[in-house]
C-alpha positions as a printed Julia matrix, in Angstrom:
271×3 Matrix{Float64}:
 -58.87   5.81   20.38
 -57.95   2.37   21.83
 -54.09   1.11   20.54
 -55.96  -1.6    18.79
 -58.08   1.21   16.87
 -54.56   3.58   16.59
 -53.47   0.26   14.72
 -56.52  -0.4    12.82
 -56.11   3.44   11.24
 -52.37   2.61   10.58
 -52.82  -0.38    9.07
 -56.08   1.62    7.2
 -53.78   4.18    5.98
 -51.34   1.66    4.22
 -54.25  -0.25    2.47
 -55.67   3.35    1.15
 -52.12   3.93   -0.36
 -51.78   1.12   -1.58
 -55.33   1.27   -2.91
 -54.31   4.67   -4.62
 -50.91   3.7    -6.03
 -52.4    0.55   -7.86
 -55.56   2.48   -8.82
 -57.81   0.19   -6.77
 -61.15   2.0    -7.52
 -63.7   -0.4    -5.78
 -61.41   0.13   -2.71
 -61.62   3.92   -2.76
 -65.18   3.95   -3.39
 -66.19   1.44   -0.65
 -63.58   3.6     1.71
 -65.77   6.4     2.36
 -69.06   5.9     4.62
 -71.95   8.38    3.28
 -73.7    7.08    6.85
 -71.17   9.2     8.99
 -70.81  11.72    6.47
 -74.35  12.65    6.63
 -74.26  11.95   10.71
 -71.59  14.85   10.86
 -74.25  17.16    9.3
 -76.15  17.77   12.68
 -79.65  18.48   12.79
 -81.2   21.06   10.25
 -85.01  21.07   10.83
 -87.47  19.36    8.55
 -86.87  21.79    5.87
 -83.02  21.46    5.82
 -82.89  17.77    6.5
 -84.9   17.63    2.94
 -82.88  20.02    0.79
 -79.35  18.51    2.49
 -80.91  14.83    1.21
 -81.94  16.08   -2.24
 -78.96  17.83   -2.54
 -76.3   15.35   -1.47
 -78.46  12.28   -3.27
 -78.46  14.52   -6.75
 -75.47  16.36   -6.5
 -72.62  15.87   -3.37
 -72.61  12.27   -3.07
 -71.41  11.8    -6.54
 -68.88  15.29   -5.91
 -67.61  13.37   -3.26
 -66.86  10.0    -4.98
 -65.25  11.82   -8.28
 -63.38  13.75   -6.07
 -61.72  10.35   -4.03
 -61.62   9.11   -7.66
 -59.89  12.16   -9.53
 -56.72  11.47   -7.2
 -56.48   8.34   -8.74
 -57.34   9.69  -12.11
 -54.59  12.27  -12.19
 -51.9   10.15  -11.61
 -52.81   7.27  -13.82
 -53.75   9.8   -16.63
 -51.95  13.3   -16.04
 -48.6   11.98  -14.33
 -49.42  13.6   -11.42
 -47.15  11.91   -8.17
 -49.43  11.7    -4.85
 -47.74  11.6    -1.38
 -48.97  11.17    1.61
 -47.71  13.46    4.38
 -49.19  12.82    7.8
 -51.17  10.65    9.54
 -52.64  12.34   12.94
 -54.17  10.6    15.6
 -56.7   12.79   17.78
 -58.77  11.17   20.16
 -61.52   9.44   18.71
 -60.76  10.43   15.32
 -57.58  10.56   12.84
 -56.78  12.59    9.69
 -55.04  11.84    6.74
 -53.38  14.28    4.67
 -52.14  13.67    0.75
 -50.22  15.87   -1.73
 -51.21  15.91   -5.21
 -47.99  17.31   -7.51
 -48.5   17.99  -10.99
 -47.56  20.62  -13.94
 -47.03  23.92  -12.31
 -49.23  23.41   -9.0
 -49.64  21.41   -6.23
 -52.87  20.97   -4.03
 -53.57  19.21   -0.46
 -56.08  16.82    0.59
 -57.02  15.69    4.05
 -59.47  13.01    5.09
 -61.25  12.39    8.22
 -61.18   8.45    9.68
 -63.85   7.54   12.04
 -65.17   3.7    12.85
 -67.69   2.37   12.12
 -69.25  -0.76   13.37
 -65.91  -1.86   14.48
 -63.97  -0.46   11.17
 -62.35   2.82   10.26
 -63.63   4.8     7.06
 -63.44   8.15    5.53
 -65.89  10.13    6.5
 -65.07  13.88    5.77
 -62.72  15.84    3.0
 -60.94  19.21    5.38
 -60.68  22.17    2.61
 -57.81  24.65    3.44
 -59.34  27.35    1.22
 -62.68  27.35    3.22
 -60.8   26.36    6.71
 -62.98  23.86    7.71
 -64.65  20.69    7.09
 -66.38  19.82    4.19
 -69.62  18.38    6.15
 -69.29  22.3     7.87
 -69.77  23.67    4.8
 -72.85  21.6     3.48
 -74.39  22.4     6.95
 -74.14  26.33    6.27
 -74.99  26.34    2.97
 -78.57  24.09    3.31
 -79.03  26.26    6.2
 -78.42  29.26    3.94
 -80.93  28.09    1.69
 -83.48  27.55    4.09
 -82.59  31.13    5.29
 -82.78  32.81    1.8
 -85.55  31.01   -0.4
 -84.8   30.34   -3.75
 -87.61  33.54   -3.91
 -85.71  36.0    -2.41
 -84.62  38.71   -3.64
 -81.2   38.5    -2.15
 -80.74  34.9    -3.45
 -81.57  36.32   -7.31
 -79.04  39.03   -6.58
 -76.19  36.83   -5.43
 -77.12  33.97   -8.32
 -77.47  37.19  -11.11
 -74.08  38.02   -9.77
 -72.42  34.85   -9.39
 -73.47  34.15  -13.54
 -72.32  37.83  -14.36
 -68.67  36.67  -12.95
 -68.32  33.67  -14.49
 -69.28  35.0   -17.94
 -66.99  37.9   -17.27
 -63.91  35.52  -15.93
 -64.35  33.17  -19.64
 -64.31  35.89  -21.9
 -61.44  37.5   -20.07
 -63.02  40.79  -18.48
 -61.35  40.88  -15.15
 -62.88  44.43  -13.85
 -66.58  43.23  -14.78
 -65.68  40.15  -12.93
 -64.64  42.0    -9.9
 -67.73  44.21  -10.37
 -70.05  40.96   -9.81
 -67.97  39.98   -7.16
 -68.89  42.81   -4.86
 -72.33  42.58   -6.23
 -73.21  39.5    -4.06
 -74.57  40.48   -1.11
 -72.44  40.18    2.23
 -74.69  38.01    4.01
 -74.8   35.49    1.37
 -70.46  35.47    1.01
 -70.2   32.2     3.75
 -67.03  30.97    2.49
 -63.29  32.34    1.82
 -63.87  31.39   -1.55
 -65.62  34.76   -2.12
 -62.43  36.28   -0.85
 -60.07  33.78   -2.78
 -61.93  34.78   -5.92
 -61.26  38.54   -5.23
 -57.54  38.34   -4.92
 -56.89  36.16   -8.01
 -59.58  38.66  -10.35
 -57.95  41.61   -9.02
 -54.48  40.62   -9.73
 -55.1   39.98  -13.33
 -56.27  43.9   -13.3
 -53.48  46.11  -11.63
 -51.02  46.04   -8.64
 -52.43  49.21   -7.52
 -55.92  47.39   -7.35
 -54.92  44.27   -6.23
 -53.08  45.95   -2.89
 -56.7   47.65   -2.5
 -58.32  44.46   -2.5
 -55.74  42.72   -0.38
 -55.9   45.36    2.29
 -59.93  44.77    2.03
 -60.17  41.05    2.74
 -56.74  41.16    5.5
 -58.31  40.2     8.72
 -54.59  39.36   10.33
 -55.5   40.95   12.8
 -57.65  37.51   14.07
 -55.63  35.12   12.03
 -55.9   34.86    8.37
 -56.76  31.27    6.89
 -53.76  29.81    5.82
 -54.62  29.77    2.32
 -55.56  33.32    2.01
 -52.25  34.0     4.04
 -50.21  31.82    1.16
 -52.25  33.84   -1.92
 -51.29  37.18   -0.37
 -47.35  36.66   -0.58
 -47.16  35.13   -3.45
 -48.99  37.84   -4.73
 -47.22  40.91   -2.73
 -43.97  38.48   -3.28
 -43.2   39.62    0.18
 -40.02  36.58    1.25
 -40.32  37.54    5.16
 -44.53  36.98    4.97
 -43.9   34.16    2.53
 -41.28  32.7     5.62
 -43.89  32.55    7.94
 -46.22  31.35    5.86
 -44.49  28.68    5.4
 -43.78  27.89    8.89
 -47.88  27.51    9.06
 -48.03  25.56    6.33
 -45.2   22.76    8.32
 -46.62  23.16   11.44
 -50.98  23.06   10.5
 -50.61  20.63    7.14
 -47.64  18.68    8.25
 -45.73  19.46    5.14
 -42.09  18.4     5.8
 -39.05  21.17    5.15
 -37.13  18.91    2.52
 -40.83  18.83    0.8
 -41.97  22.1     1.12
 -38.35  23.8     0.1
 -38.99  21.88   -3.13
 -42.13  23.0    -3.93
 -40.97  26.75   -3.76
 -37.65  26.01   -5.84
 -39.59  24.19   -8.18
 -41.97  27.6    -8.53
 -45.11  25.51   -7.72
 -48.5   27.01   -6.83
 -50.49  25.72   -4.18
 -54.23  25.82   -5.91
């Protein structure tokens, strides 16, 4: 990035908080660029490139915009206080991250900036649970479907399963819930959020069970996300693994010490 672009994004940044403190609405939704959101896709072959445009026209587009919009929404209607944390400049790009504090939990968002015809927008939403971008995600899940037809046998399997859990997680039975879980087949489980979901099902179920589950989805050994790092001591309530969690979250969020110290005495959850 050029200085005049570094001071474009700053002076970017400051309109956007503005924009969310005074609930400026238009301003968030005219913020984000669907253009470069759908450029970050890549290419995905004829048949991707028309399930990734029915999809995001029908479903994510409108995700996206209620998400931008629900930051707004839970402050204004929830008294929920938003903060934002860092601004990082890197190379052609920035990211902005936010905090969103409410009752009992806390949760993280971080935008991508990019320019467009001479002016920076938003074009991408980073999820810590899934450890990477959101435009990532999209890509390996159309690609997924291209893979595994909405006629195979593996796809029935994994959406029989994925019903069976939710069912079981409403009316409250945890170890049917698990059950479905590790009914979905591997090759279909793209996302931590398979391994997310197995840690909080299996806690509500037994210590015992959920130390057999935690020792299942560890992978330390290459670097746990830094979600699934946080879940695990809070749930083992292990203080040294919970210290150096917390010197991840500083150091790859950009939470400050005076912030993050808070949070903890304060008993919040990240979710």
């Amino acid at each position: 990035m050029t200085k005049e672009q570094i001071k474009e994004v700053h002076q970017f940044v400051g309109n956007l908080n503005s924009a969310l403190k005074n609930f400026e609405f238009d301003f968030i939704k005219k913020a984000w660029n669907h253009t470069l959101f759908k450029q970050r896709i890549g290419k995905l072959g004829n048949i991707g490139h028309g399930v990734f445009n029915h999809v995001y026209e029908t479903t994510v587009k409108g995700n996206v915009e209620n998400h931008n919009l629900d930051l707004i929404n839970r402050v204004k209607h929830s008294g929920a206080t938003l903060k934002h944390i860092k601004t990082n400049i890197i190379d052609t790009y920035a990211e902005i991250t936010y905090i969103l504090i409410e009752d009992g939990y806390y949760h993280l968002t971080r935008y991508r900036v990019d320019f467009h015809e001479g002016k920076p927008y938003l074009t991408d939403i980073y999820s810590y649970k899934d450890d990477q971008w959101f435009s990532k995600s999209m890509r390996d899940v159309v690609l997924l479907n291209t893979k595994y037809t909405a006629f195979s046998p593996k796809r029935h399997e994994a959406n029989r399963a994925l019903v069976n859990y939710r069912n079981a997680i409403d009316s409250g039975d945890f170890e049917l819930a698990l059950l479905s879980l590790e009914q979905i087949p591997p090759s279909l489980q793209i996302t931590n959020e398979f391994k997310i979901a197995k840690i909080n099902t299996a806690a509500n179920i037994s210590d015992s069970l959920l130390l057999k589950t935690i020792e299942e989805v560890d992978d330390s050994q290459n670097v746990n996300n830094i979600y699934v790092d946080y879940l695990m001591a809070l749930y083992l309530n292990d203080s040294l693994y919970q210290d150096d969690v917390n010197v991840r979250m500083r150091m790859e969020i950009g939470i400050s010490k005076p912030l993050l110290d808070s949070l903890n005495t304060e008993g919040l959850i990240w979710n």
